[in-house]
N, C-alpha and C positions, 0 to 999 in steps of 0.2 A: 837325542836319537829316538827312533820312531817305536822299536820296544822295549822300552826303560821305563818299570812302571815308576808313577807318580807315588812320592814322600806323603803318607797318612799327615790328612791337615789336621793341624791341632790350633787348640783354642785357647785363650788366655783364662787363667783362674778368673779374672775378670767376668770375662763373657760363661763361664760355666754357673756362678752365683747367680747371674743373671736369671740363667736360662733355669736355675733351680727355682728362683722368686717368684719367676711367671708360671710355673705350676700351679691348680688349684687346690687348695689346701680346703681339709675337710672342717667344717664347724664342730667346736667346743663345743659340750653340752653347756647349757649355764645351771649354775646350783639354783635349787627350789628357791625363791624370794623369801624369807620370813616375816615381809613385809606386806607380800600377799596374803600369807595366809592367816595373819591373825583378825583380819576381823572377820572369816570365818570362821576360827576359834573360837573368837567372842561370843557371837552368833549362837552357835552350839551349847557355851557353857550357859549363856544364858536361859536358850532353851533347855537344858536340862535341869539349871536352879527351879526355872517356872514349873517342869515337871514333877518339882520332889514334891511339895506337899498334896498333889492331887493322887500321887503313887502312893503314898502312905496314907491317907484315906479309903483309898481303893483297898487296900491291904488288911486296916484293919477291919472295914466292912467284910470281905472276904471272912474273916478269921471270926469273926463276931457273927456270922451266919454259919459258919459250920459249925461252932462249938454250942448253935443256937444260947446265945448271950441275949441278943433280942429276937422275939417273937417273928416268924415270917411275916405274919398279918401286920406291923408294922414297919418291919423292915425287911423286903424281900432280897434274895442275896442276887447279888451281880450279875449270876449264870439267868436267873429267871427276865431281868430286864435285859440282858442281851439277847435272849429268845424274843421276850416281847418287840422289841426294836426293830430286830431281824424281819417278825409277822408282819407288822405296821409300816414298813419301807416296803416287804412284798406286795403287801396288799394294798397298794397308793395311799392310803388311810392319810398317814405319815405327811407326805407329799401333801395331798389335797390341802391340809390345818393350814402348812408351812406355807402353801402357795396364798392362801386367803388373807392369813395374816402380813405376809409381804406386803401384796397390791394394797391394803389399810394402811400399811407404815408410807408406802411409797406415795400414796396419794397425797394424808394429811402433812408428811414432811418437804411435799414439792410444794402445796400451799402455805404452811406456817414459815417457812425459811424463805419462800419467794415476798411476802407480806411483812416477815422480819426485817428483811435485806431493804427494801424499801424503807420504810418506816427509821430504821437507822441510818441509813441515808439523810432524810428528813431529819435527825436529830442530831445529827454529826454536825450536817451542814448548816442549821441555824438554830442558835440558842432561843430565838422566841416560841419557836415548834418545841425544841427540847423542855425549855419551862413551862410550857401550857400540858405536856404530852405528859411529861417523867411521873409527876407524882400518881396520875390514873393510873400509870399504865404500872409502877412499883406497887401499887394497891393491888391493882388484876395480878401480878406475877407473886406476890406475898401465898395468896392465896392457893392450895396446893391442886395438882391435878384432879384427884379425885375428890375433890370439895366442889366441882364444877358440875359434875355428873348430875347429881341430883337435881338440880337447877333444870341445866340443860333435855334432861330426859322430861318436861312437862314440856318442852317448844318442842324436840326434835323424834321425842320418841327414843323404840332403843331399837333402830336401824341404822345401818352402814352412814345416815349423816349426823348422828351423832359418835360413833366410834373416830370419822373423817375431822371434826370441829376441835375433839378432845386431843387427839394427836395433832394437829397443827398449833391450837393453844400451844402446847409443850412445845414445839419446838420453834414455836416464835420470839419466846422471852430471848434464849440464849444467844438468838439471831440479834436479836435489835442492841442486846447487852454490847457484843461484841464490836457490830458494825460501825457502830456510835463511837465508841471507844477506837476500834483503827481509823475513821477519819477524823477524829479530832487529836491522835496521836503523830499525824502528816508533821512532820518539820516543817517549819517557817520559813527554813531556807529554800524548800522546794517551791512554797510558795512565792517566796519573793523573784527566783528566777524566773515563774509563769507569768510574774507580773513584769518582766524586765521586756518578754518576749508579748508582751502583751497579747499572752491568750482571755478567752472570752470564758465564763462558766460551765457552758459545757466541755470546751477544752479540756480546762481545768480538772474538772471531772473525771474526762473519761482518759486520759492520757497520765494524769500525775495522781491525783486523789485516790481514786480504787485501785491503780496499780502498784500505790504504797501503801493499801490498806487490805492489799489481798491476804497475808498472811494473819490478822487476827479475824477476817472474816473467815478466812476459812476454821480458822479454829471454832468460830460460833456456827461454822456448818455441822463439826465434827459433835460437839455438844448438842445439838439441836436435833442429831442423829441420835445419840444416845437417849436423850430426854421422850423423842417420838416413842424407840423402840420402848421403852417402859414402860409410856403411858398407854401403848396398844394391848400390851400384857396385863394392864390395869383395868381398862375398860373391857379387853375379853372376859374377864374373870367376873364382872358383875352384869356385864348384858351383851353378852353373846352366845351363840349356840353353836358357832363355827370359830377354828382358828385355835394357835395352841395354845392359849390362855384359857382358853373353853376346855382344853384336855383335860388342864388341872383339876379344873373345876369338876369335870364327869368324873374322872378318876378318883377322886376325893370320895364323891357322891355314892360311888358305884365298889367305892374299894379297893378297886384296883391301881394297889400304890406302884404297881411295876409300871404302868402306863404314866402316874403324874411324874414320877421320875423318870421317865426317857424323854416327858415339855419339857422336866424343867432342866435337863442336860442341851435339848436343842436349844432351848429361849437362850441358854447361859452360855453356849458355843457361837452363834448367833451374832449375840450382841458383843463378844468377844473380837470375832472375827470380824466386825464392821469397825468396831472403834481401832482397830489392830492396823489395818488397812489405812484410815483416815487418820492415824497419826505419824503414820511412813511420809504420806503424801505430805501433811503439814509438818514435819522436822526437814522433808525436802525444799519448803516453802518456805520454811525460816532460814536455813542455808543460804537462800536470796536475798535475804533481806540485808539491805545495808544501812545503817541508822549515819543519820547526818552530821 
């Protein structure tokens, strides 16, 4: 009949779960990972282990200058070398040493590790070079950085090419030490498969040889780094006028131990933070490595 309304449709429990399932449902939080966080944990505690015994020097120098235990004139207290620090950043002073003595480390360490790198190369790759080369050159590296100087300052004088010579020395030993050592540490079995595919010596070289000998090379970078930065610290201190090895040395001269102790805070933060950095990259680089 034409006004009879229509029976409410209804739906089967069926089609109602349905239509509840096709709902968007909102995301669960997920719990914090505990898995994530600890090797920032680690991270952390380590750096705080690293921090206790520099805190408790700090502390008791603090405490040994107020209750004047030692003399200012020898031992100025923390507040006066944090003023001093503070004037010598202001006044570029700071900067200018830091910059001179870079451009020396950088220079002699891109020559001594470029010449190192070679030369182990050279000694890796053939025992006749290794036996004619090893024992001069164990004689040259016995001998200590600053046993060179004297020598050297009647060729070169005491300018920037002899500061450049004596930082490359240093950082050539650890170079050729190394290089030598990761290509003749190559597995056999590597080699035998270059021989299977019959590549040529350079192949050989530049495809399997160095790039299974990248990780102890780079550690002789990382040491060749270290060994520069010392020797620049070395050879400032007996013939330079510039650079913060030179600081030492005026501060010394002049008295003022607030200025030798804010080099030898930089030189020691420094060479900290280069080897710190370069042993990130090479624990990254042995992670690579796969031994045959």
């Amino acid at each position: 009949m034409p006004g009879r309304p229509r029976p409410a449709s209804r739906r089967s429990p069926q089609r109602i779960t349905m239509a509840v399932l096709d709902l968007p449902r909102q995301a669960a939080p997920h719990p914090v990972s505990w898995r994530r966080l600890r090797p920032v944990l680690a991270g952390l505690r380590d750096f705080a282990i690293a921090l206790a015994l520099p805190a408790v020097i700090l502390i008791l120098w603090a405490i040994g200058s107020a209750y004047q235990l030692v003399p200012q004139q020898i031992l100025p207290p923390p507040v006066y070398v944090w003023e001093n620090f503070r004037d010598m950043l202001a006044s570029g002073e700071l900067l200018q040493h830091a910059s001179i003595s870079a451009a020396r480390v950088a220079g002699g360490f891109v020559l001594g590790a470029s010449l190192g790198l070679l030369l182990g190369i050279a000694m890796g790759l053939s025992e006749k070079v290794d036996d004619y080369v090893r024992p001069l050159f164990t004689a040259i590296a016995q001998v200590p950085t600053l046993g060179w100087i004297p020598l050297l300052m009647l060729f070169l004088g005491i300018g920037e090419a002899l500061k450049i010579v004596i930082i490359a020395k240093a950082a050539l030993v650890p170079m050729v030490l190394n290089t030598s050592a990761g290509i003749r540490g190559v597995s056999k079995a590597y080699l035998e498969v270059a021989d299977v595919f019959a590549f040529t010596r350079w192949q050989k070289l530049r495809r399997l040889i160095l790039p299974a000998a990248v990780p102890p090379i780079f550690t002789g970078i990382r040491y060749s780094l270290t060994k520069a930065w010392t020797a620049l610290v070395a050879v400032e201190l007996l013939a330079s006028a510039e650079g913060l090895g030179y600081l030492l040395v005026w501060g010394r001269q002049m008295f003022w131990l607030d200025t030798m102790i804010v080099a030898m805070v930089i030189i020691g933060l420094v060479g900290f933070a280069m080897d710190k950095l370069l042993a990130l990259v090479e624990a990254r680089l042995q992670s690579w490595r796969i031994d045959a």
